[in-house]
DSSP file (Angstrom, degrees, kcal/mol; ACC not computed):
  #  RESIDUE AA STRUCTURE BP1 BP2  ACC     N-H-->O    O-->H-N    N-H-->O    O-->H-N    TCO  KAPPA ALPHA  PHI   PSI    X-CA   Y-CA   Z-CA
    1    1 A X              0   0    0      0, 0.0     5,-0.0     0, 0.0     0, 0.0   0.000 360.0 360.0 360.0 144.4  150.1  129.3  195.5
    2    2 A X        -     0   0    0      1,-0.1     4,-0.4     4,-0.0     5,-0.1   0.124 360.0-107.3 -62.4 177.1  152.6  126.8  196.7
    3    3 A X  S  > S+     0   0    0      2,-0.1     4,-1.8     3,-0.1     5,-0.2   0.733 116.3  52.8 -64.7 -29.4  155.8  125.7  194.9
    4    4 A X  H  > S+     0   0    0      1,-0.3     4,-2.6     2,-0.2    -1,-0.0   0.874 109.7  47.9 -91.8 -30.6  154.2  122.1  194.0
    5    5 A X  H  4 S+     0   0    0      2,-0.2     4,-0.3     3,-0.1    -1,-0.3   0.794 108.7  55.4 -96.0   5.1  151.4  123.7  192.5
    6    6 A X  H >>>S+     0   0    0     -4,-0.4     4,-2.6     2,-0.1     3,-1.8   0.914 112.0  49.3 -54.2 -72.3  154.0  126.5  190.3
    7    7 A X  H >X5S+     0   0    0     -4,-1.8     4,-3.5     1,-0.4     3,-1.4   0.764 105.1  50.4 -50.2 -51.2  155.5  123.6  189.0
    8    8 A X  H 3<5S+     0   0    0     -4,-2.6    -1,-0.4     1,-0.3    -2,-0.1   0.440 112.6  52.4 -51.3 -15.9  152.3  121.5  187.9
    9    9 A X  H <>5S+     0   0    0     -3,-1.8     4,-0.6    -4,-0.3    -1,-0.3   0.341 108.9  49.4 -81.9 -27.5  151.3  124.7  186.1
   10   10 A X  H XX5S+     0   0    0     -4,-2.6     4,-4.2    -3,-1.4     3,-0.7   0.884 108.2  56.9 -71.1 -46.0  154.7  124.7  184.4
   11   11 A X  H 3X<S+     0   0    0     -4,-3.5     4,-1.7    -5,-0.8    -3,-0.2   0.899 111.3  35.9 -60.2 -35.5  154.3  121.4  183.4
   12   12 A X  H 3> S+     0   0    0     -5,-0.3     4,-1.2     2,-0.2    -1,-0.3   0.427 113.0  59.3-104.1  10.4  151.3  121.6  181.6
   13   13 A X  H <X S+     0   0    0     -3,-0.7     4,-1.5    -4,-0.6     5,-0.3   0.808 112.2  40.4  30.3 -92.8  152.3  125.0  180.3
   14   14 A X  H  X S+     0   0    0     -4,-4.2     4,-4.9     2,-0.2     3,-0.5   0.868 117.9  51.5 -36.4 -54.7  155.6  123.2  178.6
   15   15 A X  H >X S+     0   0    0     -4,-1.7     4,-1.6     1,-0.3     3,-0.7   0.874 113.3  46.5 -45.3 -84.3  153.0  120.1  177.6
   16   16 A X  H >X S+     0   0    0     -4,-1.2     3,-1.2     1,-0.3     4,-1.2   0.519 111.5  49.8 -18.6 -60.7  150.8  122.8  176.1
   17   17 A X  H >X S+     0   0    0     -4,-1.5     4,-2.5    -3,-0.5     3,-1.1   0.923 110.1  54.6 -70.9 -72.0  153.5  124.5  174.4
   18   18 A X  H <X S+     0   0    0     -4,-4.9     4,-2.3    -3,-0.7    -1,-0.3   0.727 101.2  47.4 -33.9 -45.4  154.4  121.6  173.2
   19   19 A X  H <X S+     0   0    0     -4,-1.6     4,-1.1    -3,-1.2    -1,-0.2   0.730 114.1  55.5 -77.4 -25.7  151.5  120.2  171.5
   20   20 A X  H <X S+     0   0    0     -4,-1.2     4,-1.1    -3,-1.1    -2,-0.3   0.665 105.8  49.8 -82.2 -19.7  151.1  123.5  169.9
   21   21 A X  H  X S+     0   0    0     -4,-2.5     4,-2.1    -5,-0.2    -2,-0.2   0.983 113.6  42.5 -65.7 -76.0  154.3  123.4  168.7
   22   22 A X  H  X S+     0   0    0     -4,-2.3     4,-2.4     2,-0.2     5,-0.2   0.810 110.0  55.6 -30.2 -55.3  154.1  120.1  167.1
   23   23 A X  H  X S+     0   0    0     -4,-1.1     4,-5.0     1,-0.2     5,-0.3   0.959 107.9  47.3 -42.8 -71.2  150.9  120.5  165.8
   24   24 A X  H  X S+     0   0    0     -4,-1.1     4,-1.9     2,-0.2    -1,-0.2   0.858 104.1  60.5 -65.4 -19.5  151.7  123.4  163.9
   25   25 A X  H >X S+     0   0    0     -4,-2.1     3,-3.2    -5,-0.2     4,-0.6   0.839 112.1  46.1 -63.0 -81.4  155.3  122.0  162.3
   26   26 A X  H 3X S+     0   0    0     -4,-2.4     4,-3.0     1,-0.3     5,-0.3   0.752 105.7  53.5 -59.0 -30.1  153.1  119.4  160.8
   27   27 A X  H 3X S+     0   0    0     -4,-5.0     4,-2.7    -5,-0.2     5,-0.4   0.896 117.5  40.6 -61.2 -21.4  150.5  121.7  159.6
   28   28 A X  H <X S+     0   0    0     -3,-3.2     4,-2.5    -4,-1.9     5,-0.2   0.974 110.0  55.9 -51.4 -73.4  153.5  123.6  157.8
   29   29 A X  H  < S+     0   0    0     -4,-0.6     4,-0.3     1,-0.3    -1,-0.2   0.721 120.4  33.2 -37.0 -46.4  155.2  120.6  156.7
   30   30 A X  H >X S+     0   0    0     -4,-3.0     4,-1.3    -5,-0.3     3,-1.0   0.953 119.6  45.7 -82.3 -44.5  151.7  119.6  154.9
   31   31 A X  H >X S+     0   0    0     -4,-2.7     4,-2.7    -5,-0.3     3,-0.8   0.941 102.6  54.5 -69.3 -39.6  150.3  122.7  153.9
   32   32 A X  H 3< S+     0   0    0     -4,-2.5     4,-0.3    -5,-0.4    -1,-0.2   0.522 115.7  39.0 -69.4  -4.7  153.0  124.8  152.3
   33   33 A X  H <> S+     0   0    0     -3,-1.0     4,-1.1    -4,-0.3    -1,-0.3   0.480 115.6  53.7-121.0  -9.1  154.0  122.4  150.0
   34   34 A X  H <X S+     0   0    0     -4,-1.3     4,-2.3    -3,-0.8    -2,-0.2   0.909 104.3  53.0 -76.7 -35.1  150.4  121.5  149.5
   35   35 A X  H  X S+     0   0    0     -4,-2.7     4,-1.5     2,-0.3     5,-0.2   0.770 109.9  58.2 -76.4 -30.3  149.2  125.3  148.7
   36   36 A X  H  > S+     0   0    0     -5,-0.3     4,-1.3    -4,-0.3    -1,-0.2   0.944 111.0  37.8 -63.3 -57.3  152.3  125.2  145.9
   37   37 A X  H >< S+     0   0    0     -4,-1.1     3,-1.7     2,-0.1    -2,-0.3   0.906 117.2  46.0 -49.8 -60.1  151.0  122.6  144.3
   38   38 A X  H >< S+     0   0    0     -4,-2.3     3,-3.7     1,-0.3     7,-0.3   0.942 107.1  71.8 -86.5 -54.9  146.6  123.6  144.6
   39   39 A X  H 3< S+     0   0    0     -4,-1.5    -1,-0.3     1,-0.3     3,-0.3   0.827  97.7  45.2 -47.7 -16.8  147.9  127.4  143.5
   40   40 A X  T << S+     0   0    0     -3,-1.7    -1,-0.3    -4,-1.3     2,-0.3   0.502 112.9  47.4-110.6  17.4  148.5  126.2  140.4
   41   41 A X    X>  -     0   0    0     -3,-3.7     3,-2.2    -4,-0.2     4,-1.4  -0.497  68.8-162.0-149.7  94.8  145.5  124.3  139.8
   42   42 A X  H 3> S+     0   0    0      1,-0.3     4,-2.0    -2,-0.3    -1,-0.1   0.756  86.2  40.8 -46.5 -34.4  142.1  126.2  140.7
   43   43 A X  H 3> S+     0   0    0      1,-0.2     4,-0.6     2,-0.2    -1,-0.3   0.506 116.8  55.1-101.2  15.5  139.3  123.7  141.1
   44   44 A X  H <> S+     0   0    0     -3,-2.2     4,-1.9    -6,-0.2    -1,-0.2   0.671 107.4  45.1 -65.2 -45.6  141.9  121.6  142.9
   45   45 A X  H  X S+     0   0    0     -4,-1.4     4,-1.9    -7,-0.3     5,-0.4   0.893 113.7  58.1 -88.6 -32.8  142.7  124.4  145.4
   46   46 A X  H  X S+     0   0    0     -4,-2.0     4,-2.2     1,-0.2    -2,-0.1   0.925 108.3  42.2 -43.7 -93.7  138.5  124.8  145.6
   47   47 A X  H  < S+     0   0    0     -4,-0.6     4,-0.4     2,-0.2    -2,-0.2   0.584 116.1  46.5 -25.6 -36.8  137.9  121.6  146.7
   48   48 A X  H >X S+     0   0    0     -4,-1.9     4,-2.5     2,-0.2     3,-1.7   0.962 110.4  54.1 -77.8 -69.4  140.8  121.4  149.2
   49   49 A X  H 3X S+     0   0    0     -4,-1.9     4,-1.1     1,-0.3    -2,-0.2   0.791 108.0  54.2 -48.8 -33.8  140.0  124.8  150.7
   50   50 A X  H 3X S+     0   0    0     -4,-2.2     4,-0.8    -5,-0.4    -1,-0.3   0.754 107.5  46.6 -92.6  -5.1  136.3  123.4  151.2
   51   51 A X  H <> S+     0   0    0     -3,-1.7     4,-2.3    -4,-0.4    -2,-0.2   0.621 110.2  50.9 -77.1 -43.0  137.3  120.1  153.3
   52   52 A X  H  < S+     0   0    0     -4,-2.5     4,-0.4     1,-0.2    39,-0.3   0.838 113.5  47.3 -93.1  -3.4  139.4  121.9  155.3
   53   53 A X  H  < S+     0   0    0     -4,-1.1    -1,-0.2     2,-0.3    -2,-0.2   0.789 113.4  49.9 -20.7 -68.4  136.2  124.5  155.9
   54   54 A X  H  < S+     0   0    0     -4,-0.8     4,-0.2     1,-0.2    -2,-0.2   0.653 111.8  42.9 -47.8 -45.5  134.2  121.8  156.4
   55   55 A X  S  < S+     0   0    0     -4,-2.3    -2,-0.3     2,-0.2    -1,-0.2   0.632 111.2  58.6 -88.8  -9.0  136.9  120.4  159.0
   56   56 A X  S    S+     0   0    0     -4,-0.4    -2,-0.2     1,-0.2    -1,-0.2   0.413 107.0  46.7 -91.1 -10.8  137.1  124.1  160.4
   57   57 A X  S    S+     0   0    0      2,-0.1     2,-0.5     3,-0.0    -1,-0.2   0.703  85.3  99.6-124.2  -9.2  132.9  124.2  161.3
   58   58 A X  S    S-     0   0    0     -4,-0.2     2,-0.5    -5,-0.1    -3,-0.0  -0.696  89.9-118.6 -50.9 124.0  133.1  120.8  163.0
   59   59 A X    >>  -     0   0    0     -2,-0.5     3,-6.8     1,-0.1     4,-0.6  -0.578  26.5-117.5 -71.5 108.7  133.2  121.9  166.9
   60   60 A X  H 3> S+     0   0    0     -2,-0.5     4,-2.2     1,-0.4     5,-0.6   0.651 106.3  51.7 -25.0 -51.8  136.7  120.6  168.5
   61   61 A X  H 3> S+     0   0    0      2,-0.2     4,-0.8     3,-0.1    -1,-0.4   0.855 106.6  45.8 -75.8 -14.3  135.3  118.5  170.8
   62   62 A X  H X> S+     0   0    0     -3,-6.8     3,-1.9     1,-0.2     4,-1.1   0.948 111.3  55.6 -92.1 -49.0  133.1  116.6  168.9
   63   63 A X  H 3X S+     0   0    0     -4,-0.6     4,-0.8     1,-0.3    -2,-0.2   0.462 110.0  47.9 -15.2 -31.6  136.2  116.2  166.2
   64   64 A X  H 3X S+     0   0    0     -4,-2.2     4,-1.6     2,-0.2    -1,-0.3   0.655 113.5  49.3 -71.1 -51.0  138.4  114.7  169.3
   65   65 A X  H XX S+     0   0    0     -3,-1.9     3,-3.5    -4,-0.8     4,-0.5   0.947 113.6  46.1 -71.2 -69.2  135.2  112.4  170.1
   66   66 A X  H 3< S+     0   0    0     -4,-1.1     4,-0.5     1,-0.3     3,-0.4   0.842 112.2  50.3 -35.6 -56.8  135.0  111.3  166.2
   67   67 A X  H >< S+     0   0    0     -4,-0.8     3,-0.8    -5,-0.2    -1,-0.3   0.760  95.1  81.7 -67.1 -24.1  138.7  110.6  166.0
   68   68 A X  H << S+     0   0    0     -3,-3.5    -1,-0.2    -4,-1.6    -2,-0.2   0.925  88.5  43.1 -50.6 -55.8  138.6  108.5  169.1
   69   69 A X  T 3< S+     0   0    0     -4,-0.5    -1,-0.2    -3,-0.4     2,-0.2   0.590  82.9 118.9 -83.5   3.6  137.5  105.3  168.0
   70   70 A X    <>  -     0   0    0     -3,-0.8     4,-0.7    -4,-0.5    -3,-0.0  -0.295  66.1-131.6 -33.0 118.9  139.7  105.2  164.9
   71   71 A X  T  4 S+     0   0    0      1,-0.2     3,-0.2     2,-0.2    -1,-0.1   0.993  96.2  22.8 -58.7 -54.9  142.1  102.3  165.0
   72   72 A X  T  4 S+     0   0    0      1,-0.2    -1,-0.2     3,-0.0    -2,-0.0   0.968 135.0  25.7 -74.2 -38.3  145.5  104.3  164.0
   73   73 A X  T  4 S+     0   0    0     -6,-0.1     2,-0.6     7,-0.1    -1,-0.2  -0.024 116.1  78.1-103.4  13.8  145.0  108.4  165.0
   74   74 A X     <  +     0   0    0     -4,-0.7     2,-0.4    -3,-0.2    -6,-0.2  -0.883  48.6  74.2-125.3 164.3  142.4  107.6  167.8
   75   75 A X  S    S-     0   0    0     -2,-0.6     2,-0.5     2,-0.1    -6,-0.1  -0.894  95.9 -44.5 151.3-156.6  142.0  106.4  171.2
   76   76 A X  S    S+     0   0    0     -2,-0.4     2,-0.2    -7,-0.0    81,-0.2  -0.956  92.6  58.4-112.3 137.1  142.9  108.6  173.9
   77   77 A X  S >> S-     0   0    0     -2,-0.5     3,-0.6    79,-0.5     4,-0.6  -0.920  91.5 -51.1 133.4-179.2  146.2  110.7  173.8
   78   78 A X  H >> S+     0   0    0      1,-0.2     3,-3.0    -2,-0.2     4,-1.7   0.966 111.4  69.1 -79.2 -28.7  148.1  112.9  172.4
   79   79 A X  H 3> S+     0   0    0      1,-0.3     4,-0.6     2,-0.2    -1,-0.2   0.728 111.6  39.2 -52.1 -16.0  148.2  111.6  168.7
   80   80 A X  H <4 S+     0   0    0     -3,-0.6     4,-0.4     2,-0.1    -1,-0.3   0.506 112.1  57.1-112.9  16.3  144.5  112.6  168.3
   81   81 A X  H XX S+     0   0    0     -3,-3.0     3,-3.3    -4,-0.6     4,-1.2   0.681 117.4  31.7 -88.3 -87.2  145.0  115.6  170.3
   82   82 A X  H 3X S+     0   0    0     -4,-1.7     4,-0.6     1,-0.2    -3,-0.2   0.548 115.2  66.4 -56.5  -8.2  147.8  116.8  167.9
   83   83 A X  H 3< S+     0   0    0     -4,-0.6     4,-0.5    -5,-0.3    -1,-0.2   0.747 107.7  39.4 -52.7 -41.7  145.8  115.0  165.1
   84   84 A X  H <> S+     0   0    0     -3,-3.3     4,-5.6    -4,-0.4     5,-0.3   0.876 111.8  49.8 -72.8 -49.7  143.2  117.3  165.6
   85   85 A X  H  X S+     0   0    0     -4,-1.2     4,-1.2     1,-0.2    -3,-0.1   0.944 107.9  61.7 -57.4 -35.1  145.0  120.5  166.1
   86   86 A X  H  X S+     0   0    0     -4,-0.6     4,-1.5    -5,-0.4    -1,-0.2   0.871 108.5  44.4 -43.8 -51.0  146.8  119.3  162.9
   87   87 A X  H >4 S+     0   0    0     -4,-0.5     3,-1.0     1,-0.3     4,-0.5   0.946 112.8  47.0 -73.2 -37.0  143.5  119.5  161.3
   88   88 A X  H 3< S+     0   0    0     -4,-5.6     4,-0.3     1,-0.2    -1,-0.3   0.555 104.8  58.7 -93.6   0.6  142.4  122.5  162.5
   89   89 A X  H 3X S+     0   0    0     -4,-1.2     4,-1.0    -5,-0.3    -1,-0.2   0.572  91.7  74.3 -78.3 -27.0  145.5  124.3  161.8
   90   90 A X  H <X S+     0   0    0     -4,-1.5     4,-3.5    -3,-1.0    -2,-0.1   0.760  77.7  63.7 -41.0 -52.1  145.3  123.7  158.2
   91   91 A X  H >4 S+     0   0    0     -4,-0.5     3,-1.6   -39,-0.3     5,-0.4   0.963 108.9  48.7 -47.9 -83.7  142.5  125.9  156.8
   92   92 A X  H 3> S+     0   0    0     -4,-0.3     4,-0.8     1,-0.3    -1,-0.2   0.695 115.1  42.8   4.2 -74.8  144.7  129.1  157.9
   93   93 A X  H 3X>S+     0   0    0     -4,-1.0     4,-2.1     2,-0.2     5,-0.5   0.810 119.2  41.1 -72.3 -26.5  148.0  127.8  156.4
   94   94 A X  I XX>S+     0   0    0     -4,-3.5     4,-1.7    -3,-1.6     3,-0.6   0.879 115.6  49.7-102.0 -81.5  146.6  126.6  153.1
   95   95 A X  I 345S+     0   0    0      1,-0.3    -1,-0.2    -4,-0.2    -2,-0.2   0.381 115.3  41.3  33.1 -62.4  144.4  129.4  152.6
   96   96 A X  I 3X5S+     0   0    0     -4,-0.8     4,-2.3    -5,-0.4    -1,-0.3   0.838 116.5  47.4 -92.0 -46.6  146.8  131.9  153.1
   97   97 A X  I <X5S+     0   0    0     -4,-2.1     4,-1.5    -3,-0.6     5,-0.4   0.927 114.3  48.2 -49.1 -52.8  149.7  130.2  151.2
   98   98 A X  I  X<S+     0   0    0     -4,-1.7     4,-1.0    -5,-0.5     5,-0.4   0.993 116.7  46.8 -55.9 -53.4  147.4  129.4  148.1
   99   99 A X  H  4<S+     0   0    0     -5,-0.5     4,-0.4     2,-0.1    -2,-0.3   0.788 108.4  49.3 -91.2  -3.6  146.6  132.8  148.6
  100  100 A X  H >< S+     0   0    0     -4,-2.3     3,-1.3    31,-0.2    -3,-0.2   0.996 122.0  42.2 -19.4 -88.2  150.4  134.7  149.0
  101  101 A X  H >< S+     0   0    0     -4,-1.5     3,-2.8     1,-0.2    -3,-0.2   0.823 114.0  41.4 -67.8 -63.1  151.2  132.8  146.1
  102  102 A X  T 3< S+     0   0    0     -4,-1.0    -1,-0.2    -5,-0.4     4,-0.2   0.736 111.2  62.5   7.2 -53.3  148.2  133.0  143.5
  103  103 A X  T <  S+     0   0    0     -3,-1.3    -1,-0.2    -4,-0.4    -2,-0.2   0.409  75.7 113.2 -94.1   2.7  148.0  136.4  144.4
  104  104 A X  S <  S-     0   0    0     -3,-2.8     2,-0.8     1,-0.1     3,-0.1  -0.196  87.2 -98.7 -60.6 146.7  151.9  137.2  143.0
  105  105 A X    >   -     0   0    0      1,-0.2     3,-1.3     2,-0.0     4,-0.3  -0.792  21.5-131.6 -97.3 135.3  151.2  139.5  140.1
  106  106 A X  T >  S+     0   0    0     -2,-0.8     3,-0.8     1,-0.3     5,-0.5   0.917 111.2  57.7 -33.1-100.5  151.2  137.5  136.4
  107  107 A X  T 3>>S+     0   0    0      1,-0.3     4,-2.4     2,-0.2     5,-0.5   0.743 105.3  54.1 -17.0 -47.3  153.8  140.6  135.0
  108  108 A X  H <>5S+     0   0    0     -3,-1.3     4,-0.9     1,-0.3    -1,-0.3   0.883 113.7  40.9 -68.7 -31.9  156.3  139.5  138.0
  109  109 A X  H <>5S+     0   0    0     -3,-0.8     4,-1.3    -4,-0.3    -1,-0.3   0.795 108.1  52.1 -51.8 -57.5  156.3  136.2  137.0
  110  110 A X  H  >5S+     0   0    0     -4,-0.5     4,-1.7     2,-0.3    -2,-0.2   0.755 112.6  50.1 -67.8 -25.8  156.6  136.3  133.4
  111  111 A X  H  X5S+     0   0    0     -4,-2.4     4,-3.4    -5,-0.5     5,-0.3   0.941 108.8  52.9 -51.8 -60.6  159.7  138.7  133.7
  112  112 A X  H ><<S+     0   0    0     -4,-0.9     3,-1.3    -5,-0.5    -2,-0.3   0.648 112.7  42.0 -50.3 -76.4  161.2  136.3  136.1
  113  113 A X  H >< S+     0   0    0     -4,-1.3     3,-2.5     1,-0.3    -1,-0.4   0.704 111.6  55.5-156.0 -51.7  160.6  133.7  133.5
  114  114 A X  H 3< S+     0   0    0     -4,-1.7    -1,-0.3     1,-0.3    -2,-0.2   0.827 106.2  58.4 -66.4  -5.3  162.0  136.4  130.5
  115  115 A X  T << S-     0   0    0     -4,-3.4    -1,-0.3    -3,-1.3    -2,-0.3   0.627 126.5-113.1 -80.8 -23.1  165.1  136.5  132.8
  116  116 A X    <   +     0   0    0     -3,-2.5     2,-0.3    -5,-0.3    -3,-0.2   0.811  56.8 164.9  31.7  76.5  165.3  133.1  132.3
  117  117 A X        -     0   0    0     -6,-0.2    -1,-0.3    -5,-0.2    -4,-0.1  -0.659  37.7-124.0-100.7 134.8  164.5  131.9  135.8
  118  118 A X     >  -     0   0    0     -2,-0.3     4,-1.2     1,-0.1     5,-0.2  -0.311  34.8 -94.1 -61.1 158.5  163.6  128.0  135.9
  119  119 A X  H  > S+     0   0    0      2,-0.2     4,-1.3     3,-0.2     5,-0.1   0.802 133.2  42.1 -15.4 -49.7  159.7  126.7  137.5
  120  120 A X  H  > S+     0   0    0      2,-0.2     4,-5.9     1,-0.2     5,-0.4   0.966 110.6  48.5 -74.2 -59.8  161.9  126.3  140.7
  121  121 A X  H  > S+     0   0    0      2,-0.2     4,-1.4     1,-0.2     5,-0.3   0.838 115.4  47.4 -57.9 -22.8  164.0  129.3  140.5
  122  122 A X  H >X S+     0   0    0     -4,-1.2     4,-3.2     1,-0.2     3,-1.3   0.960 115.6  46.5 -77.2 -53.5  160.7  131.5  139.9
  123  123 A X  H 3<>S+     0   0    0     -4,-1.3     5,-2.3     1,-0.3     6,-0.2   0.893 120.3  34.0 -54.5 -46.2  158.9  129.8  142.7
  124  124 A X  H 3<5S+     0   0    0     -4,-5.9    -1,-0.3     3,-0.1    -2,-0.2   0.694 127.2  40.2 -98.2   5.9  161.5  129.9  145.3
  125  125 A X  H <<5S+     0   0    0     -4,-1.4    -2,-0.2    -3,-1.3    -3,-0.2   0.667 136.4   6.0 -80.0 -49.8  163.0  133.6  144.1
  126  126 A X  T >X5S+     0   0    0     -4,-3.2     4,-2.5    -5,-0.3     3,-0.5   0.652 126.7  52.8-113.9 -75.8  159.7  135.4  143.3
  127  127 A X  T 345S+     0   0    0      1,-0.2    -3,-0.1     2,-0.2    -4,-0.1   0.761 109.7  41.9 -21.6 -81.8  157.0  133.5  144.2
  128  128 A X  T 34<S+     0   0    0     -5,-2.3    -1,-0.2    -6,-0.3    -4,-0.1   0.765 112.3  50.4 -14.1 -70.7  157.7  132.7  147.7
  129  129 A X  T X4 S+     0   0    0     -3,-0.5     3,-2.3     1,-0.2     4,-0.3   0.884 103.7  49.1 -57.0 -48.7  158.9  135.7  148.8
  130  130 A X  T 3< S+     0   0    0     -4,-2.5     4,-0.3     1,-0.3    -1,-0.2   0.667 116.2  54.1 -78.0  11.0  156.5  138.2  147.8
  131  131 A X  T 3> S+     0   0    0     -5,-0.4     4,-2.0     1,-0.2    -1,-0.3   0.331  76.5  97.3-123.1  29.9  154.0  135.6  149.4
  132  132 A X  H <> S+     0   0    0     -3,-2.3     4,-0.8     2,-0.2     5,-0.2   0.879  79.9  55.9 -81.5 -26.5  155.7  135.3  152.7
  133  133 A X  H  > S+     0   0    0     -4,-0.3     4,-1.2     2,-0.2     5,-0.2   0.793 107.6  44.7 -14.0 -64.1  153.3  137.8  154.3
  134  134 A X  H  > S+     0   0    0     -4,-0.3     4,-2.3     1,-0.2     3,-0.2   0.955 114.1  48.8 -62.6 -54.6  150.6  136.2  153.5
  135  135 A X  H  X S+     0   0    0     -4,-2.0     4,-0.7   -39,-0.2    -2,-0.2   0.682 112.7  47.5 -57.0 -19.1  152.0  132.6  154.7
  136  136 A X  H  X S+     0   0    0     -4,-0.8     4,-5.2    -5,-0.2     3,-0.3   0.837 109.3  58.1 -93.6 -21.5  153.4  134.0  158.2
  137  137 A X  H  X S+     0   0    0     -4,-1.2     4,-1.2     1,-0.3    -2,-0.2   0.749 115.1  37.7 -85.2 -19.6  149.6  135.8  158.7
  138  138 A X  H  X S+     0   0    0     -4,-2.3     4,-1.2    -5,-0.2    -1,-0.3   0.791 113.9  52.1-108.3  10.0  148.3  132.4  158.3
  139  139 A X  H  X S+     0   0    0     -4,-0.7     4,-2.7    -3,-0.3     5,-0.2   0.747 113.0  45.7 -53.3 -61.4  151.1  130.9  160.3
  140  140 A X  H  X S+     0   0    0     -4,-5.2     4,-2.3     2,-0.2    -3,-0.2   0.996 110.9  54.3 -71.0 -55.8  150.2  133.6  163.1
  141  141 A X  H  X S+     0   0    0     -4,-1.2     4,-2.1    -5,-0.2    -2,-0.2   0.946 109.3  49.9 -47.6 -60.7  146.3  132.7  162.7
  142  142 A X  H >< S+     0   0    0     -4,-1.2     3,-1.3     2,-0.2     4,-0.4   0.903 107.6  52.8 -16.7 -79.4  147.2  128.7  163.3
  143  143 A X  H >X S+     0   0    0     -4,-2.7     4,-2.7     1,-0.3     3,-1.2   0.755 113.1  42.2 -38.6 -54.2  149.0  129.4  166.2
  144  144 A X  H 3< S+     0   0    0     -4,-2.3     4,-0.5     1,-0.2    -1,-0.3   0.901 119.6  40.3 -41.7 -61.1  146.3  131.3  167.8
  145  145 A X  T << S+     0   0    0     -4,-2.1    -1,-0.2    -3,-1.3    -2,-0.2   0.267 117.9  47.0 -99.9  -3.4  143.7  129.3  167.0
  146  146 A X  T X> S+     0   0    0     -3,-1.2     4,-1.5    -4,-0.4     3,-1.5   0.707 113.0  58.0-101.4 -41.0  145.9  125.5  167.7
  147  147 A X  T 3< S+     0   0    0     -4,-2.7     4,-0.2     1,-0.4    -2,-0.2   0.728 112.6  34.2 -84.5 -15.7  147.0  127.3  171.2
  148  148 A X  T 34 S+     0   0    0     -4,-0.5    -1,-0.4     2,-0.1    -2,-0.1   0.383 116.3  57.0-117.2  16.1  143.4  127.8  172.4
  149  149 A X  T <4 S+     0   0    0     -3,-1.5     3,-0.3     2,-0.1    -2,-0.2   0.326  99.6  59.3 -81.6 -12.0  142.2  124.6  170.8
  150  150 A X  S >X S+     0   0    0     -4,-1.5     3,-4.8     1,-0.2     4,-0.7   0.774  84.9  75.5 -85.8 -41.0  144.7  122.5  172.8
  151  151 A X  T 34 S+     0   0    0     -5,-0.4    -1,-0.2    -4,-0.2    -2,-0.1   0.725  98.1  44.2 -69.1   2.0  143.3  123.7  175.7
  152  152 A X  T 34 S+     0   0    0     -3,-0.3    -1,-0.2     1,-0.1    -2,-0.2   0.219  93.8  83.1-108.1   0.2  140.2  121.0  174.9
  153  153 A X  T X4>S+     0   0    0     -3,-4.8     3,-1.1     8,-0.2     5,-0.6   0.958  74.1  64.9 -86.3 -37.5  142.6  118.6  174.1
  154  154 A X  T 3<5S+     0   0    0     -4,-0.7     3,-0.4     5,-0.4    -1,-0.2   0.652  89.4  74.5 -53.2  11.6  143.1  117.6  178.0
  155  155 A X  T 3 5S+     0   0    0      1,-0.2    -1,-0.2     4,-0.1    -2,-0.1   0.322  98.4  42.4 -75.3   6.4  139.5  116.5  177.6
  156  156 A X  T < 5S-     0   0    0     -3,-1.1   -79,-0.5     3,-0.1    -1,-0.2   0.037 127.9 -91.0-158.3  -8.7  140.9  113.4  175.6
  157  157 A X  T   5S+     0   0    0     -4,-0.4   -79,-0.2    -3,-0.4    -3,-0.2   0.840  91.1 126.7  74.9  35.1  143.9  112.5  177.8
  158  158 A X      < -     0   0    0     -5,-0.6    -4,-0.2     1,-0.2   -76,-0.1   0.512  61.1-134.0-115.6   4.1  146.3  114.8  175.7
  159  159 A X        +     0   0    0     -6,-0.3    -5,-0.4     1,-0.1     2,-0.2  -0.001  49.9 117.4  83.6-170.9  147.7  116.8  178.4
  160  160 A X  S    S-     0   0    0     -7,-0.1     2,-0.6    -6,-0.1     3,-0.4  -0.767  79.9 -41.9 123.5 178.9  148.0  120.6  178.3
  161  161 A X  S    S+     0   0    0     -2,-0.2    -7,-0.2     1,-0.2    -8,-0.2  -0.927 106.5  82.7-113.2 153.3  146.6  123.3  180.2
  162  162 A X              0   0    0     -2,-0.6    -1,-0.2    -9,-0.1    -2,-0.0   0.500 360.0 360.0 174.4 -45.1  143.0  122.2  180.6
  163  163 A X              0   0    0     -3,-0.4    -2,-0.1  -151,-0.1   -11,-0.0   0.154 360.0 360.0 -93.6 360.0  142.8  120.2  183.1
C-alpha cells in the first residue's frame, strides 16, 4: 500500500471513530438520565423499552433511507448518520440502566433511606453504583453495535470507513 492510500484509511478511521464517539455521548447523555426516570415508573419504562425494540428491528439502512427526507435530521450527512446510530445505540443503554438500577435490592434502599439518605443522595450513593455494571455492559454493547453500524453510514454521505 502506498503512503497516500495509509493516510485515506486513517482518515476515515479518525471519521469513523468519530461518529462513533459522538453518537454514543448522545446516547448516554439521553439515556441515563432517561432510564432514572422510566425505573421508577414500570409501564412507562415498558413502553419506552418497546420503541426503542421497535427502532432496534428496523434494518440500518432502511432507517438512514427513512430519515433522509426529513426536513431537520435528514438529507444526506452526517447528522442522520449519527442520528441513526443515536437511535440505535439507545435500546442497549436504556435497557441496561433501567435494568442496573430497578434491579438494586429494595432492603439496600430502604436502609439507605433509614440512614437518612435524601431521593438524590440514595440514587447517586446507592443506586448508581451498584448499577454501574450493568450501565458500562450496555455502554460496551452500544459501542459495538454503533461501531459496526457506522460502517453503513458512508452509504448516506456520512463518512467513515465504508466507503
Amino acid at each position: 500500500m502506498t503512503a497516500e492510500l495509509w493516510e485515506e484509511v486513517l482518515s476515515l478511521a479518525a471519521e469513523h471513530l468519530f461518529l462513533t464517539l459522538l453518537a454514543i455521548s448522545i446516547a448516554i447523555v439521553i439515556a441515563l438520565p432517561s432510564a432514572v426516570w422510566l425505573s421508577r415508573r414500570p409501564l412507562a419504562s415498558r413502553i419506552a423499552l418497546n420503541a426503542a425494540n421497535i427502532t432496534q428491528a428496523v434494518p440500518s439502512l432502511a432507517l438512514f433511507g427513512l430519515l433522509l427526507p426529513l426536513p431537520l435530521i435528514g438529507g444526506i450527512g452526517k447528522r442522520t448518520a449519527v442520528t441513526v446510530l443515536v437511535l440505535y445505540a439507545l435500546l442497549p443503554l436504556l435497557r441496561n440502566a433501567i435494568v442496573g438500577i430497578a434491579g438494586v435490592d429494595k432492603s439496600v434502599r430502604e436502609s439507605a433511606i433509614a440512614m437518612g439518605m435524601t431521593g438524590r443522595q440514595v440514587l447517586f450513593q446507592v443506586e448508581l453504583p451498584l448499577a454501574i455494571p450493568s450501565i458500562t455492559a450496555g455502554i460496551r454493547i452500544a459501542t459495538v453495535t454503533t461501531i459496526g453500524t457506522a460502517t453503513i453510514a458512508s452509504a448516506i454521505g456520512g463518512g467513515g470507513l465504508g466507503v
